[in-house]
N, C-alpha and C positions, 0 to 999 in steps of 0.2 A: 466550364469547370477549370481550374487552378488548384497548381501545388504549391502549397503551403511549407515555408521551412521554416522560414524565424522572420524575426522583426529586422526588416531592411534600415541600415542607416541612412539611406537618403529616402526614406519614403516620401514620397508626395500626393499629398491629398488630391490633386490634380489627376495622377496616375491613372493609367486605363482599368479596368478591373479582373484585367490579366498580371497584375505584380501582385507580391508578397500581400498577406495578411495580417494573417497572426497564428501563433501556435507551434506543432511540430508539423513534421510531413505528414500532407493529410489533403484530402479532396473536400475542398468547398465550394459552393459559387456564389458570390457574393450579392448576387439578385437576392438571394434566402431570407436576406437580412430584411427582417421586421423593424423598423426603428421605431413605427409609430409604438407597437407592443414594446418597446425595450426600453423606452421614454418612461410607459405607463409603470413596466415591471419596474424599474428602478427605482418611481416617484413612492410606488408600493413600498419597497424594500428599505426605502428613508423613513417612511412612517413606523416601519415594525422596529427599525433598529433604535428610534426614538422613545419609542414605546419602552424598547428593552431597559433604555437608561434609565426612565425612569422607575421602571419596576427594579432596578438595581440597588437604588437608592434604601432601599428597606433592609438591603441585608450589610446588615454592620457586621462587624468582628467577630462580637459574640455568636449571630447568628451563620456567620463561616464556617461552615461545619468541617470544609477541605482545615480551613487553619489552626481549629479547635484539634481536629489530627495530630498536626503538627505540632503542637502543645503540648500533648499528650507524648507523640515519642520523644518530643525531646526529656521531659520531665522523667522516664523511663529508663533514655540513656543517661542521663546524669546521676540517679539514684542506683542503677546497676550498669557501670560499666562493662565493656566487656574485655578489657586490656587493665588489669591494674586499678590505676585512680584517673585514667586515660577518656577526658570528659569532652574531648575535641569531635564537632559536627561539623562539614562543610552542606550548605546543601545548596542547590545549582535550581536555576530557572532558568527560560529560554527571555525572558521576557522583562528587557529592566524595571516596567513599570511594576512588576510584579515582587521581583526584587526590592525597591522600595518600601512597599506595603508592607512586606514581612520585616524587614525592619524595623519599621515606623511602631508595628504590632509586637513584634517581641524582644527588640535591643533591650530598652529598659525596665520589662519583665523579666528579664534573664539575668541582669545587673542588682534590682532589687530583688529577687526571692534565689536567688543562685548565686548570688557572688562572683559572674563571671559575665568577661565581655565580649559583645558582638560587635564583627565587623560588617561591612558591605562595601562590593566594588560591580562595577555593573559595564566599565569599559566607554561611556558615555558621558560619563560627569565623575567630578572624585570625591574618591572613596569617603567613608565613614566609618568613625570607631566609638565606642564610649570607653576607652583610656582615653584619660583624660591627657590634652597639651601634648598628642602627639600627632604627628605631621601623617595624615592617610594616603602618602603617594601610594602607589601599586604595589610597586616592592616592600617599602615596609608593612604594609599591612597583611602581605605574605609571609615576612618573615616575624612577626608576631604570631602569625596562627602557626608555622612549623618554624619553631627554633632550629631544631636538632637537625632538620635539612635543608634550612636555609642558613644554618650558622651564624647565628644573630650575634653569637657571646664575642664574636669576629668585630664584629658592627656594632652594637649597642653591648660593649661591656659593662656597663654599668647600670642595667636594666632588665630587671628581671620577670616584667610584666606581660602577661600573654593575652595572645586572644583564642577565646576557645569557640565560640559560632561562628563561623563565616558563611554570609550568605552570598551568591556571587551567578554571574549568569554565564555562559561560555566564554567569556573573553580568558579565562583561567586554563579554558577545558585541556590545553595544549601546553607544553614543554615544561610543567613547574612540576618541582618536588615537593611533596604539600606529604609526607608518610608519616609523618608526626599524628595526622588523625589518622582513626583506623573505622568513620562512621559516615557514610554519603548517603543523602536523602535525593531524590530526583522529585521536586515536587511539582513539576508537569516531563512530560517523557517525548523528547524530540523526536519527530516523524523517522530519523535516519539513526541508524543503531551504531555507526560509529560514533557519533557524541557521545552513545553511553558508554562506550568503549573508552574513549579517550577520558570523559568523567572518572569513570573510576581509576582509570592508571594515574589519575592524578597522587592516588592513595596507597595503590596494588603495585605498587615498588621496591626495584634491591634496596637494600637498606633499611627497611621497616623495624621501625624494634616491635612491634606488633604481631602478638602471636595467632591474631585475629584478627579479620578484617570486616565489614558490613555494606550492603550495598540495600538502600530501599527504597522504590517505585513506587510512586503516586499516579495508577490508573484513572481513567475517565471513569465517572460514572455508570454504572453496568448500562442502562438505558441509552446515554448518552454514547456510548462505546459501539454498540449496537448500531447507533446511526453512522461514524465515522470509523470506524472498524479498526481506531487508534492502535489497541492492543494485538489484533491477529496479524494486521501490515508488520509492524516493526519484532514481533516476534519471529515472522517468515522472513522478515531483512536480516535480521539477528542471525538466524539458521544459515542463511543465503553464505552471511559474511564467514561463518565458522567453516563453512565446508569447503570454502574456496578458497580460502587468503589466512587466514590466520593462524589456526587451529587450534586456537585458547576455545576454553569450556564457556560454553554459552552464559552470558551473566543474567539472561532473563528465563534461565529452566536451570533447575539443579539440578535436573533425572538426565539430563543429554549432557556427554561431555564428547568436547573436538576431536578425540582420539583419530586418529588416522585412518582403522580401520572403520568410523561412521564416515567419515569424509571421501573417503573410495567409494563406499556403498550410495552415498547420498548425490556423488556425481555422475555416479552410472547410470544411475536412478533419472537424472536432469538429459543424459545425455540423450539416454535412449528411450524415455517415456514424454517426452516434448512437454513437461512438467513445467507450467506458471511460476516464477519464485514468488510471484506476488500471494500464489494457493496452496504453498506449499503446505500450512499449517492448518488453515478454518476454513479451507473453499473459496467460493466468491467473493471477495472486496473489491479490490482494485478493480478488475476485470469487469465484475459487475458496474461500479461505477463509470466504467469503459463504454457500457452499451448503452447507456442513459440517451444519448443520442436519438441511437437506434429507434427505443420508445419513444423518441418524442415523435420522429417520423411513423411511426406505427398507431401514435395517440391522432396527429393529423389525418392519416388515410382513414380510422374507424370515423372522426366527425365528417367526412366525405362519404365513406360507403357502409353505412351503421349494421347493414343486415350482412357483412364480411361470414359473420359467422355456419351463415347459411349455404356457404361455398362447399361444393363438394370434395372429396379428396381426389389427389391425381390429376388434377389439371395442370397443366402447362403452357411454358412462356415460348416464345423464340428473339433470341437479341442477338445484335453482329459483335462480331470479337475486334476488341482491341488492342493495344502494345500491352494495354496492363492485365488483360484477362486472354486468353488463348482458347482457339474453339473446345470445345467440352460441355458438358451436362454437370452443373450441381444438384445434387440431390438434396430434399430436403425429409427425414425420416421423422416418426414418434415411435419411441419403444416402448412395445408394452410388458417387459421385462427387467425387471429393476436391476436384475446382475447384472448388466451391461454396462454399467457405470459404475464398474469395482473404483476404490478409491478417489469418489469424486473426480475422476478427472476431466468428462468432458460438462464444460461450464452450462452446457445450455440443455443437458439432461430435464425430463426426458426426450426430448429434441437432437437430431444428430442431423450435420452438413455434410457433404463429402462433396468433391470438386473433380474430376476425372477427366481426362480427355476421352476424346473417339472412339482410340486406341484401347481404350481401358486403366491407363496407366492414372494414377493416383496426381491431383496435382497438389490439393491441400486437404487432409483429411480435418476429424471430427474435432480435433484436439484443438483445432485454431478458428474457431469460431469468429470473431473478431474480425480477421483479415477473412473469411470468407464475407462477412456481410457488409464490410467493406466494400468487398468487388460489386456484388448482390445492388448495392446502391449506387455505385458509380455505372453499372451497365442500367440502369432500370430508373431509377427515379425521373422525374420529368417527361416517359415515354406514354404517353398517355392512351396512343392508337398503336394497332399492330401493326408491324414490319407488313407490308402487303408481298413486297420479293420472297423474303425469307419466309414467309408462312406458305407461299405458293410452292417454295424451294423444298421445305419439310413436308407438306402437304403430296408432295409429287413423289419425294425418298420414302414415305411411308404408305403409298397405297390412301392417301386422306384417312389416315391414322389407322386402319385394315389391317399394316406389317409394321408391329411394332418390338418385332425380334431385337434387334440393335438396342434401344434403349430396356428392353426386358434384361440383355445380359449384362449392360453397364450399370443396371438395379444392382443387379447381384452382384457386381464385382465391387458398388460402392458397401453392400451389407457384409460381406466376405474383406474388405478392409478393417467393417469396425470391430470386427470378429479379430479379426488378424493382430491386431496393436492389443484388444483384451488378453489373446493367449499368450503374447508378448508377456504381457504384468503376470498373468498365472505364471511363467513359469521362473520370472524373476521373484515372484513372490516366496519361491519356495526355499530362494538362497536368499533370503532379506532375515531382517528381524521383523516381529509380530505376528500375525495371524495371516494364512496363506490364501489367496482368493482364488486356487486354481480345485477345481474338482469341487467345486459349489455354484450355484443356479447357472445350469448347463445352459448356454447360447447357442439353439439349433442354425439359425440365419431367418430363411423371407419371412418366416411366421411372428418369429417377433419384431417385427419391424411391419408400421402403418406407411404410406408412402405420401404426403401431405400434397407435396407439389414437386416439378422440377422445371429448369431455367434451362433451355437448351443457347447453345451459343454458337453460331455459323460464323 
């Protein structure tokens, strides 16, 4: 096995297969590696993406339903402003190619049936206008779309021609004064919610003669969303950022605002409930996507031992301890209590880990799923026979399993933990906003808890 931090500047392919890999910190061993499968999977993954281009090829313009959107509100903001006669749109993509296109699709729709001109800068190649015989460096074509805060009448006195579309991709997002609009479209939504932060302050500035501002979001697909969890990641990034650092009003919820007092609430909350930001909003995403791993090592062992399911409950392991895992019992539980898991917070509900030592003392409880099945893989995978010492060693400490006092009371002191973090939330609950989870579906302890298996470690 090998730890993983980053990509080595001098790697060499020669290297033993004790150096760097790839990735973050993390245990792999590089025997794992399938190439002949990762050759095939690849050679697959070429055909589907071929396939895709060509199925691309059918949706034109018209049939761009995302664009026809955009069509539409712009057509909306120009016929009702919301500032005046104030017809100025910037809208921002991550993506110059994309940039482009919209362009390409509505500069000279917007010139013929509006009377007005679009610009585009994308950071990669220059700019584009349709004022005509003017020079589209970066700065001018800034200071045509906000006169009044780029002070054009300074620079081009003798010109009174603007630009009121600009399409542009983040090369803007940062240090301009652009408050001349008072209308930003985001028509796709960066993974990191400070872009959107920075996007809008491009607009949300002193000086604004704007008595109104507008900010609008172009989500993924509901279906599409569903698979990449676009909207609940950068929503809980979004939250993450308000509560910690900023404490401006969330630009993607209008019901939450930064106030100080959610921002106390919300980091007590992180401090003391060992709360995901990544779950802070919809539950599983991130995290989920975290354990894909995991099932892929769980989809291999079922094509090895198919009848798994026929496994009784309560059986157990015995494995030696190492620097990264310390002697202790993980426990591995099923609840059959659904109040146990007030406020989604443990991810692998109904399922509960607990990691304890000897001693009884707690090492990682249910909340951190992850780094427990972590350890779980790095003590266990590849052992294929049993420890003959250690099973002799436990065999001998319990009577050949006859006195199994010791691990009955580290049962309960893992179910009396998960007991313990729940009453936790009850009773923060009761000083929180929303509905209180304390004094609803009472958690007696052993009864609602199944015992599936546990991993002792000598």
């Amino acid at each position: 096995m090998i730890e993983v931090t980053s990509f080595a500047d001098d790697y060499d392919n020669e290297d033993s297969e004790n150096d760097p890999f790839v990735g973050r910190k993390s245990k792999i061993n590089l025997r794992d590696m399938d190439y002949k499968s990762w050759r095939r999977d690849l050679q697959a993954d070429l055909e589907i993406l071929q396939l895709i281009l060509i199925m691309l090829k059918d949706i034109t313009p018209e049939h761009d339903s995302k664009l026809q959107q955009l069509i539409a509100d712009l057509r909306n903001k120009f016929n009702n402003p919301i500032n005046g006669n104030n017809k100025k749109v910037l809208i921002f993509t991550a993506f110059a190619d994309t940039a482009d296109y919209l362009y390409e699709q509505l500069a000279g729709r917007i010139l013929d049936k509006c009377g007005l001109h679009t610009a585009l800068i994308t950071g990669s190649t220059d700019g584009k206008c349709t004022i005509p015989r003017m020079k589209c460096t970066f700065n001018d074509v800034l200071t045509y779309f906000s006169p009044v805060s780029k002070d054009r009448d300074a620079i081009h006195p003798n010109d009174k021609r603007e630009i009121d579309v600009l399409i542009a991709t983040d090369c803007i997002s940062e240090g301009q004064n652009l408050q001349d609009c008072d209308y930003i479209i985001n028509y796709d939504i960066h993974w990191n919610p400070v872009r959107i932060i920075q996007r809008f302050g491009r607009i949300d500035r002193i000086g604004s003669k704007n008595d109104f501002i507008q900010l609008v979001n172009y989500w993924p697909d509901i279906e599409l969303d569903d698979y990449i969890k676009l909207k609940g990641r950068v929503e809980s990034r979004m939250k993450a950022t308000v509560i910690t650092s900023t404490g401006d009003d969330n630009l993607l919820s209008a019901n939450e605002k930064g106030d100080l007092e959610y921002r106390r609430n919300q980091l007590k909350r992180l401090q003391n409930e060992v709360v995901d930001i990544e779950d802070m909003d919809t539950g599983i995403n991130i995290m989920d996507l975290g354990l894909n791993e995991f099932r892929l090592d769980l989809l291999t062992n079922l094509k090895e031992h198919p009848n798994m399911d026929l496994t009784p409950f309560g059986m157990s392991a015995v494995v030696k301890a190492t620097d990264l895992a310390e002697p202790g019992v993980i426990f591995i539980l099923k609840n059959k209590n659904n109040g146990v898991n007030i406020d989604r917070s443990n991810l692998l509900h109904p399922f509960y880990m607990v990691y304890l030592t000897h001693a009884g003392e707690v090492i990682c409880d249910h909340l951190s799923p992850k780094k427990l099945l972590d350890k779980m893989r790095y003590l266990c995978k590849g052992q294929t026979k049993p420890d003959k010492e250690l099973c002799k060693l436990f065999n001998k400490e319990t009577k050949d399993s006859k006195k199994m006092e010791h691990y009955s009371k580290l049962l309960q002191s893992a179910i009396d933990s998960i007991i313990h973090v729940k009453e936790e939330s009850d009773i923060d609950s009761l000083f929180s906003f929303g509905e209180t989870s304390a004094l609803t579906n009472e958690i007696k302890g052993l009864d609602d808890f199944e015992l599936i298996c546990f991993l002792i470690i000598k």
